[in-house]
C-alpha positions as CSV (number, residue, x, y, z in Angstrom):
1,X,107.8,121.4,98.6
2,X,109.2,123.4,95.8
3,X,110.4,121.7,92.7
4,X,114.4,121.6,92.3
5,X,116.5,121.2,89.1
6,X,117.9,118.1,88.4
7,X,121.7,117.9,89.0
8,X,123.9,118.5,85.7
9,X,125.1,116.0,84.2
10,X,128.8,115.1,85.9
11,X,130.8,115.0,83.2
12,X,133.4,113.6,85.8
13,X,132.1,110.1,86.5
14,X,132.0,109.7,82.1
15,X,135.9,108.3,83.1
16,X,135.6,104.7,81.6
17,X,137.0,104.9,77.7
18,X,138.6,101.7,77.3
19,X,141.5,103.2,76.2
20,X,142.1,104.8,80.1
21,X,142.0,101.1,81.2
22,X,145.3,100.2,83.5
23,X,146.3,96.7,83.2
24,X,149.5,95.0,84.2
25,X,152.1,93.2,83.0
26,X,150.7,89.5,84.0
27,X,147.2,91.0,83.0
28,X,148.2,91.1,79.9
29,X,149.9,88.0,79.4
30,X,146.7,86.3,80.5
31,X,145.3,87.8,78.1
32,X,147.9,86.7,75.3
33,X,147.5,83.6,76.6
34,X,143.6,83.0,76.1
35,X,144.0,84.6,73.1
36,X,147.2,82.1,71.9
37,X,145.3,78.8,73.0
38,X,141.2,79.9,71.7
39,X,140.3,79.1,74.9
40,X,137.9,81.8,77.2
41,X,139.6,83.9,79.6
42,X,137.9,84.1,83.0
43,X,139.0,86.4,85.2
44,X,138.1,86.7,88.9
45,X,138.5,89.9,91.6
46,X,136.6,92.2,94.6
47,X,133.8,93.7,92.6
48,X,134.6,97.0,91.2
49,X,138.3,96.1,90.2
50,X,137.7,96.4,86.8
51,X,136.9,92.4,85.3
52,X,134.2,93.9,83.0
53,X,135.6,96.8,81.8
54,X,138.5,94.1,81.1
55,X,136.5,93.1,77.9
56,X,136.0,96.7,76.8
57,X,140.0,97.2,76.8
58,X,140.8,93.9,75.0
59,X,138.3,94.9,72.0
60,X,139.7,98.7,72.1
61,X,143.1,97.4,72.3
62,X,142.6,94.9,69.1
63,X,140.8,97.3,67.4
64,X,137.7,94.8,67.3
65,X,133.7,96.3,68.1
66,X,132.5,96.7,71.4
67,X,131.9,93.8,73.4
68,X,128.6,91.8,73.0
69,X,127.7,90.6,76.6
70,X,125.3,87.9,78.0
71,X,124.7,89.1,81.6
72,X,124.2,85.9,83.6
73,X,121.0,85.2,86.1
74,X,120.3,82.5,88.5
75,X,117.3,81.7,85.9
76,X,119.7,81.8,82.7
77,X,120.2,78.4,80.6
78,X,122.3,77.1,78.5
79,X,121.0,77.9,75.1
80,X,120.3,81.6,76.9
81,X,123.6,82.7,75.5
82,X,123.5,81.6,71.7
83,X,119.7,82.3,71.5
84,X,116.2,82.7,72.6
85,X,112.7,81.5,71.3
86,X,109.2,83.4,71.9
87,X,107.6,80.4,72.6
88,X,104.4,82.7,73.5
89,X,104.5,85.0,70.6
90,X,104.1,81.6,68.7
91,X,101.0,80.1,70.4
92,X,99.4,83.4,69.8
93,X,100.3,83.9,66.3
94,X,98.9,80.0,65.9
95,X,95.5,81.3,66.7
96,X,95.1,84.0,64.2
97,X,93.5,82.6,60.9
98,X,95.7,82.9,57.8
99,X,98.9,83.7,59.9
100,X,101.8,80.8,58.0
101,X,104.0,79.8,61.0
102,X,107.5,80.6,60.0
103,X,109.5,79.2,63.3
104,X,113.0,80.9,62.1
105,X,111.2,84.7,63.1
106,X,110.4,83.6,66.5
107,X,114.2,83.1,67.1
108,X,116.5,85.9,68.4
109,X,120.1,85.6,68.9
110,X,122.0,86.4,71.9
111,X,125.8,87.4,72.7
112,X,127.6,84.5,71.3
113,X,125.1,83.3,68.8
114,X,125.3,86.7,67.2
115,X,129.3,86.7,67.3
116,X,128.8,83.1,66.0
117,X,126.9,84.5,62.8
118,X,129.4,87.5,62.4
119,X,132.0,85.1,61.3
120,X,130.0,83.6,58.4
121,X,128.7,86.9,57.0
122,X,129.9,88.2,53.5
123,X,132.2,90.9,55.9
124,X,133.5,88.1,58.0
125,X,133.7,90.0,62.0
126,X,135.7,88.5,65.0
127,X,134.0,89.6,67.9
128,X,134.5,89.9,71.6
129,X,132.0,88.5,73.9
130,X,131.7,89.4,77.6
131,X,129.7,86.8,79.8
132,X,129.2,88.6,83.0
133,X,128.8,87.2,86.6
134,X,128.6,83.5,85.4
135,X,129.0,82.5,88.8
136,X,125.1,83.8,89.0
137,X,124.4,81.2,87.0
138,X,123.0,77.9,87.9
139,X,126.3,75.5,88.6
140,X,125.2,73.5,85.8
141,X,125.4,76.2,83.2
142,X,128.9,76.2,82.8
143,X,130.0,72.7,82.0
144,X,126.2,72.6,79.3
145,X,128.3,75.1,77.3
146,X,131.5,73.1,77.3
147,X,131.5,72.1,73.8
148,X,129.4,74.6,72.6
149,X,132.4,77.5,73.5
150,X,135.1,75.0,72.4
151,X,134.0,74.1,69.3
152,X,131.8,77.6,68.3
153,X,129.0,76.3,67.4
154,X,125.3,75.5,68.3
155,X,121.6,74.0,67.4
156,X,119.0,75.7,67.7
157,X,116.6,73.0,68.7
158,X,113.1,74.6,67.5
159,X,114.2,74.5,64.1
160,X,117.3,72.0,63.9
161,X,119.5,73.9,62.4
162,X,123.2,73.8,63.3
163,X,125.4,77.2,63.3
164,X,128.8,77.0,63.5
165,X,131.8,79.9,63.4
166,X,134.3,80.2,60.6
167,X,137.2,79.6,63.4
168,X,139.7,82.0,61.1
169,X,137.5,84.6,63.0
170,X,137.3,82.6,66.2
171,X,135.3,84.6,69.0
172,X,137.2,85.6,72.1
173,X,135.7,84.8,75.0
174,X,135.8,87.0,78.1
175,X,133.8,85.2,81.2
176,X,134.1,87.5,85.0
177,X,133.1,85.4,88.4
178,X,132.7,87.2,91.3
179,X,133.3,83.9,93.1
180,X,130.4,83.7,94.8
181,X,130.3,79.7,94.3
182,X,132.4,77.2,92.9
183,X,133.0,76.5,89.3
184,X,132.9,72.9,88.4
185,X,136.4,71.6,87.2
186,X,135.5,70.4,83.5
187,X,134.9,74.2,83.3
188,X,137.6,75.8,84.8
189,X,140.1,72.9,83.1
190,X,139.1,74.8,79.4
191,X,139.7,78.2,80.8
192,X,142.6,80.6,81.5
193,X,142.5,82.0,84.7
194,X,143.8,85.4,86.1
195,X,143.0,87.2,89.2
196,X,143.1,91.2,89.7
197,X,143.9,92.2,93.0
198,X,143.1,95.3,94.3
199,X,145.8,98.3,93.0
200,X,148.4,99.1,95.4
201,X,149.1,102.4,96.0
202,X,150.8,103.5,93.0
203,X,148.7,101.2,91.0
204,X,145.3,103.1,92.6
205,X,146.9,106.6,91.7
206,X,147.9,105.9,88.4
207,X,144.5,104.3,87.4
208,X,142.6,107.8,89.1
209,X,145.2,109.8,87.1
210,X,144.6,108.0,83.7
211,X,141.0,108.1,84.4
212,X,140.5,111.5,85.3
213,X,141.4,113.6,82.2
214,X,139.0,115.3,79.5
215,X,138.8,114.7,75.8
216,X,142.1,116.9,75.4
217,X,143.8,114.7,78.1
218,X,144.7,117.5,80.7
219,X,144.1,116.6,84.0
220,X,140.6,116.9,85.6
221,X,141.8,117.0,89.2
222,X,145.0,117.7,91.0
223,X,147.9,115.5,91.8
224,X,147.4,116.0,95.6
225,X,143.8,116.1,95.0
226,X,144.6,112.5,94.1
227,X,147.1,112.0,96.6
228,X,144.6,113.1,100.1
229,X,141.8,111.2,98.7
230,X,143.5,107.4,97.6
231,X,145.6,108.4,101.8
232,X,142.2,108.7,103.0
233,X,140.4,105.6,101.0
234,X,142.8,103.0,101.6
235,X,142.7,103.8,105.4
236,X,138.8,103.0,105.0
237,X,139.4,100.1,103.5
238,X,141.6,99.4,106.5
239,X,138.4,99.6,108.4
240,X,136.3,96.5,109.9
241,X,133.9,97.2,107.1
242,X,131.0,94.3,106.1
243,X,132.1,95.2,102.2
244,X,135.0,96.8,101.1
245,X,135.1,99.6,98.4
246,X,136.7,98.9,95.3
247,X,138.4,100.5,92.8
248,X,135.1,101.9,90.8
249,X,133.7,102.9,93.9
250,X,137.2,105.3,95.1
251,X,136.6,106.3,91.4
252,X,133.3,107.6,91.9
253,X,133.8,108.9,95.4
254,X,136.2,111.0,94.0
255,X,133.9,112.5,91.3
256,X,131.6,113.3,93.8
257,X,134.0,115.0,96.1
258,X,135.1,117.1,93.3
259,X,131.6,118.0,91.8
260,X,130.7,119.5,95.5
261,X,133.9,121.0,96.1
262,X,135.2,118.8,99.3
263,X,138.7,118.8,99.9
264,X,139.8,115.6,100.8
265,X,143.2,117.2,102.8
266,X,140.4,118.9,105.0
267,X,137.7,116.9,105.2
268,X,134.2,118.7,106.6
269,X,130.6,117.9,106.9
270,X,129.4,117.3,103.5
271,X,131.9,114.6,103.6
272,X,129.4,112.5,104.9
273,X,126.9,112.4,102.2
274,X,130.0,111.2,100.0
275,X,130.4,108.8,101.8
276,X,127.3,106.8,100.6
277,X,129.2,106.3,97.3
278,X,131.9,103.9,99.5
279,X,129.5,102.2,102.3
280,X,126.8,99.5,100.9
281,X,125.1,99.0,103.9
282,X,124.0,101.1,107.3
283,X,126.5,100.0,109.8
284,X,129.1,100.5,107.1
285,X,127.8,104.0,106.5
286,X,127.4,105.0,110.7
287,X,131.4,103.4,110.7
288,X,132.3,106.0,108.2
289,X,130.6,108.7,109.6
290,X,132.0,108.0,113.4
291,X,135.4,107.4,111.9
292,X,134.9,111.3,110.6
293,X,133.9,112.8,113.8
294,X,136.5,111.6,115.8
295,X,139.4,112.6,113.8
């Protein structure tokens, strides 16, 4: 088989500066809100509507760094999110000869321990931090971090030291769930809650049109460009489909359409292979397709 050049990089699907972020109204009330109490803002929604890039808008939009994120696991802890300790780089360094033990360099400092610190350097930071998926997590995750988030601050057991923030530059705390499982009530009790649906209509278009521009902000694709492809989406997502594509997903299709020149007013073969962008499994795929060939 020959060798083939790697496809250029599609400057298209490079559509997710925070400052193109659509939110609404309510959104950003929410927002206020968490904000107005110190209390994290957890925000639920179909993956792919936009809960993580959330974060990314809320730090563009206050002018504060970009977000430091703690990306939850069905193995993560507790302390996983202010720190972590190389317990193993420890035992080995205890069997060199001469080697002093100083525990404080086997520490490293995660997502909110690091936004923790940032408040008591000499340039005092308020930071944003994103904790992704907690529903991942084990269910007892949440409520162990109750105080912890409350009150900004943390131990470090292997050393016994104590950090808390300077709550002038209280953290903000951004936490998605894909709601996969329950979050207990002690948790959700110290949280503000807000939804996203998935955009209406106008809501879809307006998101595509804000995201698709370049660095000059002129339009990267048509206005009924836009118009055939969200008409021909939201009738998939109309479909009997086992997972329903979301917003990033119509974002992406759309980049792909465009990069391989498919009209989405005249659909044709290579169609198809865009359409493994929208289905996530093989009977949503062989829906798609047969939906194709029988228009």
């Amino acid at each position: 088989m020959s060798n083939q050049e790697l496809p250029a990089y599609n400057a298209l699907i490079n559509t997710f500066d925070p400052k193109n972020y659509i939110t609404t109204k309510a959104l950003q009330d929410a927002v206020f809100v968490a904000l107005s109490l110190s209390q994290p803002l957890l925000v639920t929604g179909e993956p792919g509507t936009g809960k993580t890039q959330l974060a990314h808008w809320i730090a563009y939009h206050y002018g504060l760094q970009k977000p430091l994120e703690f990306h939850a696991k069905t193995t993560s802890t507790a302390s996983d999110m202010f720190y972590r300790y190389d317990a193993l780089r420890r035992f080995q360094d205890s069997q060199l000869p001469n080697v002093e033990i100083d525990i404080q360099k086997y520490v490293s400092f995660e997502a909110l321990g690091k936004a923790i610190l940032l408040t008591r350097t000499k340039n005092k930071v308020r930071s944003i931090i994103l904790i992704d998926e907690i529903d991942k997590a084990p269910r007892d995750l949440p409520n162990d971090v109750l105080m912890e988030i409350e009150r900004m601050t943390f131990t470090v057991k292997e050393t016994g030291k104590t950090y808390a923030a300077d709550l002038n530059y209280r953290p903000i705390v951004v936490i998605t769930s894909n709601s996969e499982k329950n979050l207990p009530d002690a948790f959700l009790r110290r949280c503000v809650y807000f939804h996203i649906n998935f955009p209406d209509e106008a809501q879809l278009i307006k998101i595509i049109q804000c995201r698709f521009r370049d660095t000059d902000n002129n339009p990267l694709v048509s206005d009924d460009f836009i118009q055939a492809a969200v008409d021909h989406f939201l009738k998939i997502r109309k479909l009997n489909l086992k997972k329903k594509p979301a917003t990033a997903e119509c974002i992406a299709w759309m980049s792909i359409m465009k990069t391989l020149g498919i009209d989405p007013e005249k659909p044709d073969e290579r169609m198809k292979s865009s359409y493994s962008v929208l289905a996530k499994n093989k009977e949503d795929l062989n829906l798609l397709i047969q939906r194709l060939n029988t228009k």
